[in-house]
C-alpha atoms as a printed R data frame, in Angstrom:
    type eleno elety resid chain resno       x       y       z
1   ATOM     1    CA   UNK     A     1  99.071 208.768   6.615
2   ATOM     2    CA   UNK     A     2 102.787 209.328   5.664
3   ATOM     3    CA   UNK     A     3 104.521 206.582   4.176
4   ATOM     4    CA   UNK     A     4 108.002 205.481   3.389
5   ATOM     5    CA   UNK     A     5 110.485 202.409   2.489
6   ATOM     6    CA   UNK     A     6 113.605 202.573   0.054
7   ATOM     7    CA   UNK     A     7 115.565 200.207  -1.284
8   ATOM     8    CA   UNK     A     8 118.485 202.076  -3.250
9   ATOM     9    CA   UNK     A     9 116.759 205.393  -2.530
10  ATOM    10    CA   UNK     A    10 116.707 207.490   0.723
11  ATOM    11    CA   UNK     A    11 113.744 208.342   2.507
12  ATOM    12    CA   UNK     A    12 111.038 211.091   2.917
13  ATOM    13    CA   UNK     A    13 108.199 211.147   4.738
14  ATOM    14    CA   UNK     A    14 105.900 213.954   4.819
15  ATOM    15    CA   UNK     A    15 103.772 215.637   6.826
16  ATOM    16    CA   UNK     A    16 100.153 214.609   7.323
17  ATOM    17    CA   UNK     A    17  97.628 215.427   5.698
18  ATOM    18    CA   UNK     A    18  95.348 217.404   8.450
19  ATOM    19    CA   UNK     A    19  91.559 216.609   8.659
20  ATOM    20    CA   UNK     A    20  88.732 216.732  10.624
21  ATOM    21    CA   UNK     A    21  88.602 214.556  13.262
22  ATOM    22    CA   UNK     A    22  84.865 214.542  14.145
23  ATOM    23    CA   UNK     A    23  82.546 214.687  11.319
24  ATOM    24    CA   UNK     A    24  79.264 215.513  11.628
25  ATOM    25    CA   UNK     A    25  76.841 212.287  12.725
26  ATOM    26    CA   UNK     A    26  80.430 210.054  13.291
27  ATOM    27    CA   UNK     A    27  81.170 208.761  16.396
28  ATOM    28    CA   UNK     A    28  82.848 205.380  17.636
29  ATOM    29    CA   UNK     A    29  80.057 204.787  19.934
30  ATOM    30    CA   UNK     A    30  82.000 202.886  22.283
31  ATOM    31    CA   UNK     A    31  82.025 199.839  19.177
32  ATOM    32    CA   UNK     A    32  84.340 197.277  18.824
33  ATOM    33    CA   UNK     A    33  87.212 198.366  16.153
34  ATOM    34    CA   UNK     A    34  88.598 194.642  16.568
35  ATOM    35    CA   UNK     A    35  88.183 192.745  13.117
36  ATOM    36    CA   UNK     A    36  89.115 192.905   9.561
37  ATOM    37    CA   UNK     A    37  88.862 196.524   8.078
38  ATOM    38    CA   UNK     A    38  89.636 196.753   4.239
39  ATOM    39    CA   UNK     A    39  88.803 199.603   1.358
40  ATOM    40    CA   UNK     A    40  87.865 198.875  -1.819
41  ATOM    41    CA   UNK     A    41  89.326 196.821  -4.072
42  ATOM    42    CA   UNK     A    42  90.735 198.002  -7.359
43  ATOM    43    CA   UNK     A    43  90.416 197.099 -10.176
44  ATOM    44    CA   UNK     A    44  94.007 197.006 -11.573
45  ATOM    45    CA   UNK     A    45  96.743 196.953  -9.340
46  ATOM    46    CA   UNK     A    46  97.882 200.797  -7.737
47  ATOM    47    CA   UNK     A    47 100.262 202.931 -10.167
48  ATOM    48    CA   UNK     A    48 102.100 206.450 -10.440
49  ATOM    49    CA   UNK     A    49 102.058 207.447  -7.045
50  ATOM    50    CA   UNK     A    50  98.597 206.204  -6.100
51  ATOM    51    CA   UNK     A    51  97.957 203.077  -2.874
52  ATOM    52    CA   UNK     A    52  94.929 201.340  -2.085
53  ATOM    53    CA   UNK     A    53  93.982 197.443  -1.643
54  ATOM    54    CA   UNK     A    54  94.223 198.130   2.221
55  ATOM    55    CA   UNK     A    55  93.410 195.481   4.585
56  ATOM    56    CA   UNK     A    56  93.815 196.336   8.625
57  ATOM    57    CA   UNK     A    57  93.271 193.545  10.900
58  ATOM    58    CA   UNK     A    58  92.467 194.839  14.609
59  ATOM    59    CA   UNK     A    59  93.725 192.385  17.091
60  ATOM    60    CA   UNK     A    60  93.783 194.012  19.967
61  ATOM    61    CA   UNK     A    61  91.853 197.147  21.660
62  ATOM    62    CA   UNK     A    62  91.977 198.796  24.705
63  ATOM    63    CA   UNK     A    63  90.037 202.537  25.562
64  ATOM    64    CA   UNK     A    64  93.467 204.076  24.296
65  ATOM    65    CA   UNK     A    65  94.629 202.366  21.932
66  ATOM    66    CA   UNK     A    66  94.637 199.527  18.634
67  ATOM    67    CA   UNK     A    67  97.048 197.308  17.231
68  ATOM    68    CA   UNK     A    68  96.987 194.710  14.330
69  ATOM    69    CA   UNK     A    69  98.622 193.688  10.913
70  ATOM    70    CA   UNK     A    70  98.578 196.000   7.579
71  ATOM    71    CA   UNK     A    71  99.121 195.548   3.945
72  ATOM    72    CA   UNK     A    72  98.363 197.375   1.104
73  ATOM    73    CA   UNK     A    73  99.845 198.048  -2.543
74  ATOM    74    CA   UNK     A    74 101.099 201.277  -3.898
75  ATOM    75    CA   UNK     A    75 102.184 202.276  -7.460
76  ATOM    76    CA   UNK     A    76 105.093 200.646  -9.150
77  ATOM    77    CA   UNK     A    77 103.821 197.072  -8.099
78  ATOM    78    CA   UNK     A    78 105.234 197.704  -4.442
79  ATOM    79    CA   UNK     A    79 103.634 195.146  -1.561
80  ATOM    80    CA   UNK     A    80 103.778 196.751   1.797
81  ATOM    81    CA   UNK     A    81 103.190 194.864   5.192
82  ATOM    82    CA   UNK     A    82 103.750 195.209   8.364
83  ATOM    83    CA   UNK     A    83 102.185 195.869  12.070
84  ATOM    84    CA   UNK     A    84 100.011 198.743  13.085
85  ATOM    85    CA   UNK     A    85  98.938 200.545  16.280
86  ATOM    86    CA   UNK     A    86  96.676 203.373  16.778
87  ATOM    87    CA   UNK     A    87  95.988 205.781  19.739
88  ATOM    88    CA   UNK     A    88  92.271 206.577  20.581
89  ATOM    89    CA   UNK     A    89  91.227 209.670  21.290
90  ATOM    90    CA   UNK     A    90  87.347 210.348  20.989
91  ATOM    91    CA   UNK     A    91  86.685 209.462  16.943
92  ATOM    92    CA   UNK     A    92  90.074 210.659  16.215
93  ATOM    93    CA   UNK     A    93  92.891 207.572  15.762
94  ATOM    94    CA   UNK     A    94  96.970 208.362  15.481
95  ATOM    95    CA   UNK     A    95  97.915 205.572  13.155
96  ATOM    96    CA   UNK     A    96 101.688 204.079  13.025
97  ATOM    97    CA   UNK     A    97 102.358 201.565  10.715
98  ATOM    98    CA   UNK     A    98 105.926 199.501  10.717
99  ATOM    99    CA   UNK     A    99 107.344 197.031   8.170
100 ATOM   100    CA   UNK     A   100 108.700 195.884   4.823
101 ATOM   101    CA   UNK     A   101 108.230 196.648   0.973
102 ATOM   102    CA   UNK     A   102 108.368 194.367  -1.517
103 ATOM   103    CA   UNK     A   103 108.406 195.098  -5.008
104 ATOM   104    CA   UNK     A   104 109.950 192.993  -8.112
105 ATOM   105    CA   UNK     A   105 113.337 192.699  -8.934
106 ATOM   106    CA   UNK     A   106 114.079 194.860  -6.027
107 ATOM   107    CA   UNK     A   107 114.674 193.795  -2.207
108 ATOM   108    CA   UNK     A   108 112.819 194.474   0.240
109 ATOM   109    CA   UNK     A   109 113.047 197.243   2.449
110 ATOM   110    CA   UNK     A   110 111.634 199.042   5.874
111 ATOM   111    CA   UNK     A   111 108.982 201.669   5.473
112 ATOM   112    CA   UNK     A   112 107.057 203.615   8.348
113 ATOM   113    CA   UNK     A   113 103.381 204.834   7.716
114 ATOM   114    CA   UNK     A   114 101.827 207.777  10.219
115 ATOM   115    CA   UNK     A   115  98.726 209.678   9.919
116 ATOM   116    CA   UNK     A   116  95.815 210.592  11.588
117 ATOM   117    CA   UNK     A   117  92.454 208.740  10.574
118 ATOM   118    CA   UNK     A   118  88.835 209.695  11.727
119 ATOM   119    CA   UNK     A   119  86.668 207.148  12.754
120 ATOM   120    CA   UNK     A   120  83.021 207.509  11.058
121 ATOM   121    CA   UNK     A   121  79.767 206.131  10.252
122 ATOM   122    CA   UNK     A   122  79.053 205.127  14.423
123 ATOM   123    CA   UNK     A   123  82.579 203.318  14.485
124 ATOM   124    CA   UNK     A   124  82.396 201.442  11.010
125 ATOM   125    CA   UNK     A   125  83.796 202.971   9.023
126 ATOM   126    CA   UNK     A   126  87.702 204.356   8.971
127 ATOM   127    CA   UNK     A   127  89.107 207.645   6.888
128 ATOM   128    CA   UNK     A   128  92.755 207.722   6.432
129 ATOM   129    CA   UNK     A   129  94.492 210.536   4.489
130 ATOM   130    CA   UNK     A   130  98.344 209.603   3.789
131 ATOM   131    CA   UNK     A   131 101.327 210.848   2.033
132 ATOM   132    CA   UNK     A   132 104.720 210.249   1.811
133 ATOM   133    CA   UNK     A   133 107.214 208.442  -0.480
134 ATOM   134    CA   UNK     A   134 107.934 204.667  -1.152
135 ATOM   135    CA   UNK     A   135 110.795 203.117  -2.872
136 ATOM   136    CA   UNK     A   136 109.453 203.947  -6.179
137 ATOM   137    CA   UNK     A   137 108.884 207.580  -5.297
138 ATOM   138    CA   UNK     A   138 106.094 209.956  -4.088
139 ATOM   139    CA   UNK     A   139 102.327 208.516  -2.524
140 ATOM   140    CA   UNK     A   140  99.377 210.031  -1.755
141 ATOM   141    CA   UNK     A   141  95.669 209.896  -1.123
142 ATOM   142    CA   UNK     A   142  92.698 209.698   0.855
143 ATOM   143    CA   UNK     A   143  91.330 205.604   1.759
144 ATOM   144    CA   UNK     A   144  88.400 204.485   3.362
145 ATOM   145    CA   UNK     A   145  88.266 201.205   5.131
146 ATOM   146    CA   UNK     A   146  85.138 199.636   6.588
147 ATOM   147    CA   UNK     A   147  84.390 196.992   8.452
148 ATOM   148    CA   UNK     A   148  81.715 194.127   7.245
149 ATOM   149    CA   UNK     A   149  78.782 194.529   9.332
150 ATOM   150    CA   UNK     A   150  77.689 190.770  11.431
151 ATOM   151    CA   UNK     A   151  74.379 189.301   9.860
152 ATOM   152    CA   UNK     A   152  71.525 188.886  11.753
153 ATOM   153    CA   UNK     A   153  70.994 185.586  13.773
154 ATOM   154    CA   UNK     A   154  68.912 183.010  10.959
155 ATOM   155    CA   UNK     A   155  65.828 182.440  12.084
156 ATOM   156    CA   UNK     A   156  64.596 179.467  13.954
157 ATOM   157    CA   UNK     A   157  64.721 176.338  11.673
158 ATOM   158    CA   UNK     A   158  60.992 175.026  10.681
159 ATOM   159    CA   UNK     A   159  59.768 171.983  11.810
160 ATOM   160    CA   UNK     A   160  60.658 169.003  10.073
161 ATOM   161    CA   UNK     A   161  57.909 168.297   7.129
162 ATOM   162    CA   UNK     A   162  57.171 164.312   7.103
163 ATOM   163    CA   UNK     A   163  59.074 163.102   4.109
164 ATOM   164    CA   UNK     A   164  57.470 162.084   0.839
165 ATOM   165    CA   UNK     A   165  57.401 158.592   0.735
166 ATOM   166    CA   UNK     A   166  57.121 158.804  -3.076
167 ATOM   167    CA   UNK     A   167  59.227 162.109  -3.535
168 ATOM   168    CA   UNK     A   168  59.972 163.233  -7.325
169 ATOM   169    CA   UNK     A   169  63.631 162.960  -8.603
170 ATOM   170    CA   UNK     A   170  65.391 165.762  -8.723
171 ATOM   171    CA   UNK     A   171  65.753 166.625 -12.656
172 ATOM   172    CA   UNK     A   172  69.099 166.104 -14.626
173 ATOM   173    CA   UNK     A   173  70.468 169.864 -15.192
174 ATOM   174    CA   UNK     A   174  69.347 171.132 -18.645
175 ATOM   175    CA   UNK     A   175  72.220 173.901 -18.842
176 ATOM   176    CA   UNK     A   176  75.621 173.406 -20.419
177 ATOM   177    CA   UNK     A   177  77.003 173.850 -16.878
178 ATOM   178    CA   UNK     A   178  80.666 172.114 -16.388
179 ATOM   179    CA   UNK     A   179  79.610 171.604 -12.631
180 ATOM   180    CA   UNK     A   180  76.440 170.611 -11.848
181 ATOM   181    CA   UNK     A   181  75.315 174.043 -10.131
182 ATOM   182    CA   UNK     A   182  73.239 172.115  -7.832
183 ATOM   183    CA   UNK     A   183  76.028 170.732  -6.282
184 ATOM   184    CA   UNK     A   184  77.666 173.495  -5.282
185 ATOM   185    CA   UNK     A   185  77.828 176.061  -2.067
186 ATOM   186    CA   UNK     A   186  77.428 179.303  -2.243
187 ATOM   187    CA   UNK     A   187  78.787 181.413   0.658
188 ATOM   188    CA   UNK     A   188  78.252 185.207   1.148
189 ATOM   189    CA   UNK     A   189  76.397 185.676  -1.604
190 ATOM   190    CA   UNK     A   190  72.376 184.730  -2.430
191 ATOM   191    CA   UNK     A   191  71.325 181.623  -3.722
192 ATOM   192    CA   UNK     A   192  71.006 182.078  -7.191
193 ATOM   193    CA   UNK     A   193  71.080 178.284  -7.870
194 ATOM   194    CA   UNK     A   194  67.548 178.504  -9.457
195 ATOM   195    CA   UNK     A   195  68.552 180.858 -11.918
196 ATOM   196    CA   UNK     A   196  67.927 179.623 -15.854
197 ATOM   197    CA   UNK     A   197  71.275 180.045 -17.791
198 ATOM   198    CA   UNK     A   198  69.741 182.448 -20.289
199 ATOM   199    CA   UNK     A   199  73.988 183.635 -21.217
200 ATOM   200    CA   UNK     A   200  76.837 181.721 -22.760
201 ATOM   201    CA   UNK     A   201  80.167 182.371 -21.778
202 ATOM   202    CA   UNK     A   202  82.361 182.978 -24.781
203 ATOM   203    CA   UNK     A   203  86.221 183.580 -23.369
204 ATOM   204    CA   UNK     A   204  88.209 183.982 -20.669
205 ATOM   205    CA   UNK     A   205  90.910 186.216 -20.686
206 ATOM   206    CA   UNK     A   206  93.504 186.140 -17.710
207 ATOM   207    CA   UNK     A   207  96.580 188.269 -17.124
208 ATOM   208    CA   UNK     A   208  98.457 190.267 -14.229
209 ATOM   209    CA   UNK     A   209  95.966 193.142 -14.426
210 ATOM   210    CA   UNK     A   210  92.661 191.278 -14.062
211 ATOM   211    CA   UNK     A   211  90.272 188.715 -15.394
212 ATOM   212    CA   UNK     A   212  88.288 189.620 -19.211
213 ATOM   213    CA   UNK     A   213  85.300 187.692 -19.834
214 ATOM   214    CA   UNK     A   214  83.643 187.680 -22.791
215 ATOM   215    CA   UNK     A   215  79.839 185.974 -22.932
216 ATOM   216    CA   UNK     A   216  76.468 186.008 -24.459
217 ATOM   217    CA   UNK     A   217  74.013 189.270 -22.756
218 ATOM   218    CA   UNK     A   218  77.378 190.787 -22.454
219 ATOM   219    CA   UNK     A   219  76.437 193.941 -25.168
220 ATOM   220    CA   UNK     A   220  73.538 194.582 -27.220
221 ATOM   221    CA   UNK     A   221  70.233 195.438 -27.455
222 ATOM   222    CA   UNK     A   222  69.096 192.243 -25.338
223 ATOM   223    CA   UNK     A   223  72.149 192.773 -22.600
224 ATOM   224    CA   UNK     A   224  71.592 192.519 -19.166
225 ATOM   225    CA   UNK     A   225  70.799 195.973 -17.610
226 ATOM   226    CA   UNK     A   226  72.777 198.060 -15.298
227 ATOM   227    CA   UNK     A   227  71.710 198.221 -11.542
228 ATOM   228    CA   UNK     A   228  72.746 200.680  -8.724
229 ATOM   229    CA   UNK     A   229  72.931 199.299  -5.122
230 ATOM   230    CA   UNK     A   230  72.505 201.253  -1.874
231 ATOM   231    CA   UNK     A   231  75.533 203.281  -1.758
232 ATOM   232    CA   UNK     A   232  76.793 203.113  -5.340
233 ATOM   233    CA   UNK     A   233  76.841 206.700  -7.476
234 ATOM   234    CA   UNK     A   234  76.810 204.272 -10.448
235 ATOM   235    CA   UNK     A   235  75.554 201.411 -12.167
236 ATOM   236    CA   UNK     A   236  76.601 197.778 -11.998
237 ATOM   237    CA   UNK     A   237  76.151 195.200 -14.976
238 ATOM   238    CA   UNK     A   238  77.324 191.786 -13.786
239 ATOM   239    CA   UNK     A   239  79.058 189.721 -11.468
240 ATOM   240    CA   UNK     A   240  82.157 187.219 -11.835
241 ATOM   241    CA   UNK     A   241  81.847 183.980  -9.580
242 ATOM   242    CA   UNK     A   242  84.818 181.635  -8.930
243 ATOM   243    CA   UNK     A   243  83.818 178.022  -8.173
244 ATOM   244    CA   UNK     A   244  86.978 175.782  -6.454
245 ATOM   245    CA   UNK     A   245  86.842 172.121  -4.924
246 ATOM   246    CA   UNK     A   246  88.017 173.180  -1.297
247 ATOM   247    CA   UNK     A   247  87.850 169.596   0.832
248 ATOM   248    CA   UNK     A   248  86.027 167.670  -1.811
249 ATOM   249    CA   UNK     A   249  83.535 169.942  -2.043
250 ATOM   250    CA   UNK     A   250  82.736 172.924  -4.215
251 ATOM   251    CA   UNK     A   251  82.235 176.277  -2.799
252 ATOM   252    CA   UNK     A   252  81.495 179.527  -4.910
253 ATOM   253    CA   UNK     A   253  80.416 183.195  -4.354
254 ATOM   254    CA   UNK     A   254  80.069 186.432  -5.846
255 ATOM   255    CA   UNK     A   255  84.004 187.558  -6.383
256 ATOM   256    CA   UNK     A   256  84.597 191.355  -8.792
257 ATOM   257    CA   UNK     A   257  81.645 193.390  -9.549
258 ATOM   258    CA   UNK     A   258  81.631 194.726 -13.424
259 ATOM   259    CA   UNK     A   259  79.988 197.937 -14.692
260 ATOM   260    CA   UNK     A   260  79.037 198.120 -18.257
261 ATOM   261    CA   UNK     A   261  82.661 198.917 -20.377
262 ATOM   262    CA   UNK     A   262  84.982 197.486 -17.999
263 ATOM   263    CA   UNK     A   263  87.131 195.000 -19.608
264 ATOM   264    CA   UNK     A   264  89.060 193.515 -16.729
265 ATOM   265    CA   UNK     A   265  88.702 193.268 -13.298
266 ATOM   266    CA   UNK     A   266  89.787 191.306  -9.667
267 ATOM   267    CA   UNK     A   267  93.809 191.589  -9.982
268 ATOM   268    CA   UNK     A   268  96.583 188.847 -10.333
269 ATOM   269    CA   UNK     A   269  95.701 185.082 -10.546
270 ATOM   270    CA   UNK     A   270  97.590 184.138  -7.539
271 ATOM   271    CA   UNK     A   271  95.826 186.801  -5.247
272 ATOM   272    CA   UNK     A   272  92.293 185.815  -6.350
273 ATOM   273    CA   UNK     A   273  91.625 184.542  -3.045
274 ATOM   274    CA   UNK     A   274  92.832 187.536  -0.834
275 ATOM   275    CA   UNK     A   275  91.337 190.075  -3.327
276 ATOM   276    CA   UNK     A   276  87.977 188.621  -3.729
277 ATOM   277    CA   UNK     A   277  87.094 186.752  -0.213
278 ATOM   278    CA   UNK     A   278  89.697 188.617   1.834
279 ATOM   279    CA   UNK     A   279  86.640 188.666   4.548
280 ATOM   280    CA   UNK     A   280  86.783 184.780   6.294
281 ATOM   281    CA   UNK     A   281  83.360 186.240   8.451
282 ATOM   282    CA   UNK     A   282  81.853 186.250   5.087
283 ATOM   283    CA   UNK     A   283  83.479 184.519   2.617
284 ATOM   284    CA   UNK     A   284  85.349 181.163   4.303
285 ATOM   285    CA   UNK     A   285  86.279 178.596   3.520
286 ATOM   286    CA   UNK     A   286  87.085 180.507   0.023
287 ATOM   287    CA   UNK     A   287  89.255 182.786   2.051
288 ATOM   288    CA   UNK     A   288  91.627 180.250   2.559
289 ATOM   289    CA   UNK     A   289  91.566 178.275  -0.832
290 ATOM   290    CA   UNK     A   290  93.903 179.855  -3.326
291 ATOM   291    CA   UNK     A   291  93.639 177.657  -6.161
292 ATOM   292    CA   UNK     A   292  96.975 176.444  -7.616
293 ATOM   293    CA   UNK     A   293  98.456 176.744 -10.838
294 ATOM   294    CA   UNK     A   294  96.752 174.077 -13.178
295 ATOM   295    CA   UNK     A   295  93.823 173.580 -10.821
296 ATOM   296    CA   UNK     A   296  90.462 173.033 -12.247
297 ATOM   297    CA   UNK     A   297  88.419 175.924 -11.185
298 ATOM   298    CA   UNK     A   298  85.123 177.297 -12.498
299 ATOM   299    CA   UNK     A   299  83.583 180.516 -13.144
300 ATOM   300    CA   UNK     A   300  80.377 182.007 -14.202
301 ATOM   301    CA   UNK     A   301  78.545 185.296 -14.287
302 ATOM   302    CA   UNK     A   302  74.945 187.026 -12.968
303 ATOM   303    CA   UNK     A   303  73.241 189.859 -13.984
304 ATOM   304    CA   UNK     A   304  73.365 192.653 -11.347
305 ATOM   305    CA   UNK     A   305  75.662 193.027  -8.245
306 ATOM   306    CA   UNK     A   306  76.047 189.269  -5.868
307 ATOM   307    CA   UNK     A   307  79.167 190.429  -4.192
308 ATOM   308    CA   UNK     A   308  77.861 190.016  -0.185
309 ATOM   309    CA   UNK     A   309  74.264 191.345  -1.722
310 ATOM   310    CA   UNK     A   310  71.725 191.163  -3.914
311 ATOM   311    CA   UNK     A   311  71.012 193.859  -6.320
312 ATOM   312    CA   UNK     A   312  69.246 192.815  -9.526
313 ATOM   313    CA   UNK     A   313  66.647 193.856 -12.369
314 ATOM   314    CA   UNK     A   314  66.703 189.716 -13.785
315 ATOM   315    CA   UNK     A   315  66.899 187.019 -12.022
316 ATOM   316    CA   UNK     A   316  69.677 185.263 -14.807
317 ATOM   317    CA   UNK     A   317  73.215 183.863 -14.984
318 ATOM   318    CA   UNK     A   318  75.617 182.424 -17.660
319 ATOM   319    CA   UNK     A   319  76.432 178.541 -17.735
320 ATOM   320    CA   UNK     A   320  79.668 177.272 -15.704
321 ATOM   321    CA   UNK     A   321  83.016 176.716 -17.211
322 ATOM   322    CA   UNK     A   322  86.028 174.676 -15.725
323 ATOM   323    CA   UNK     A   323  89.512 175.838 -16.896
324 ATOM   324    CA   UNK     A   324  93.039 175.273 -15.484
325 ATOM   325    CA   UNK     A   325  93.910 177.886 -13.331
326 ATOM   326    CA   UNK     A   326  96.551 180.202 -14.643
327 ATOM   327    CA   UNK     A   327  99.397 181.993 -13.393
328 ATOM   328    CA   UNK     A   328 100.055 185.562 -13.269
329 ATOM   329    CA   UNK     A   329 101.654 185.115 -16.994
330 ATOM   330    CA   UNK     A   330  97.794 185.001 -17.945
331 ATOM   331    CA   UNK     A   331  95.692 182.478 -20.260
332 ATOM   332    CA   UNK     A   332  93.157 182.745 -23.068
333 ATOM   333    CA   UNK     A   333  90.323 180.261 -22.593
334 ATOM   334    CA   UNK     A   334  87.955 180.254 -25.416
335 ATOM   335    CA   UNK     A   335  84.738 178.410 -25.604
């Protein structure tokens, strides 16, 4: 994929990277490409001449061809957005990508992305190579986009058990939990509810690069250990929840996965929501509830890797903290 968008500078866009269109055991299968596709997301936002954070949404599909909306970031804190078509051919897709680029203190400006991308992994998975230059200079790279995969159908609901007629009371919480965890929904993620509160978070550190927490089982000889799920080459140490009060209700789930020594994680405050439940198939109603500036919103951590999975060595989380939501400015919350 070639890219390109200037605001005071003149545009360049280079030549494709070529690749192979039809990897060995990929094939669209005749699947549906219509839905959300979106890479990884990173942990800081792109710089130097690197992209990523890219989120495709299919609308539209016909045997020839796709279309949808794009966005993505790219180094020097440039935004790009726009509309994007593809033409089909076998498990081969000519992407086009049209729009603007956004960046601060600067205006924006039109860019063009083109490239061809290889459809893998029976039609779920997308490979785009790109190059080209933005309005901050040179890009390139390789991203892979995938597409979540539907659950299976729940099971048929058991039959209603007579009721109790003398049933116990549920007990008061026993944690230092700001929120009574009870209370809450969890979405996407499993139910981890039950958990004891065996950590206590310490900190929170927010700025424009991510979120730092700093809690109890964090390091150490009795830290929580590391865990590798399906499809990881490494290991995972904990995972960040955000708890918000969408509709009167509160709704949480498994948001940025940490591995042991990373400091800071998930982004910018005010793009919480479309970094860390971007999916609304798995993640709504959090999807649409960024939380304002001054909002009370909790967090809390798990050992292991809750992010739309379950991959864990003990069953344990921290207590739950309310703080005022901060801007992008950042905010030191210590406990």
């Amino acid at each position: 994929m070639a890219g390109a968008c200037g605001f005071d500078h003149s545009t360049n866009v280079l030549t494709p990277t070529s690749i192979n269109t039809n990897p060995s055991g990929s094939s669209a299968s005749g699947n549906t490409l219509v839905g959300m596709w979106s890479s990884n997301a990173l942990p800081t936002l792109p710089t130097g001449s690197t992209c990523g954070n890219f989120h495709y949404q299919i609308a539209s599909q016909t045997p020839t061809s796709i279309a949808g909306t794009f966005t993505g970031d790219c180094g020097g804190g440039i935004t790009i957005s726009g509309n994007a078509t593809g033409q089909l051919s076998g498990t081969s897709v000519a992407m086009t990508v049209n729009g603007t680029g956004t960046g601060p203190g600067l205006p924006g400006c039109p860019f063009t992305l083109t490239g061809n991308g290889a459809i893998e992994d029976n039609g779920n998975t997308l490979r785009i190579p790109f190059s080209g230059t933005t309005c901050m200079g040179p890009v390139s790279g390789v991203e892979v986009m995938r597409k979540p995969q539907p659950t299976a159908p729940p099971p048929a609901p058991a039959p209603t058990p007579t009721p109790d007629p003398t049933p116990t009371p549920t007990p008061t919480p026993t944690s230092n939990d700001a929120i009574d965890i009870n209370s809450i929904s969890i979405v996407g993620s499993p139910d981890v509810r039950s958990w004891p509160a065996t950590a206590t978070i310490r900190a929170l550190d927010f700025n424009a690069s991510g979120l730092a927490i700093d809690f109890t089982k964090k390091d150490g000889a009795g830290r929580w250990p590391d865990v590798v799920p399906p499809g990881w080459d490494g290991g995972l140490q904990y995972t960040v929840w955000m708890v918000v009060n969408h509709g009167g209700r509160w709704y949480t789930a498994g948001g940025v996965e940490y591995w042991y020594g990373l400091g800071r994680s998930g982004g910018p405050p005010s793009r919480y929501a479309s970094n860390w439940y971007y999916n609304p198939q798995i993640w709504a109603p959090l999807t649409y509830h960024q939380p304002a500036v001054g909002e009370q919103v909790g967090f809390f951590v798990t050992a292991g890797d809750q992010r739309a999975k379950d991959s864990h060595i003990v069953a344990e989380r921290s207590n739950i903290v309310v703080v005022p939501f901060p801007s992008d400015g950042g905010a030191y919350y210590p406990f």
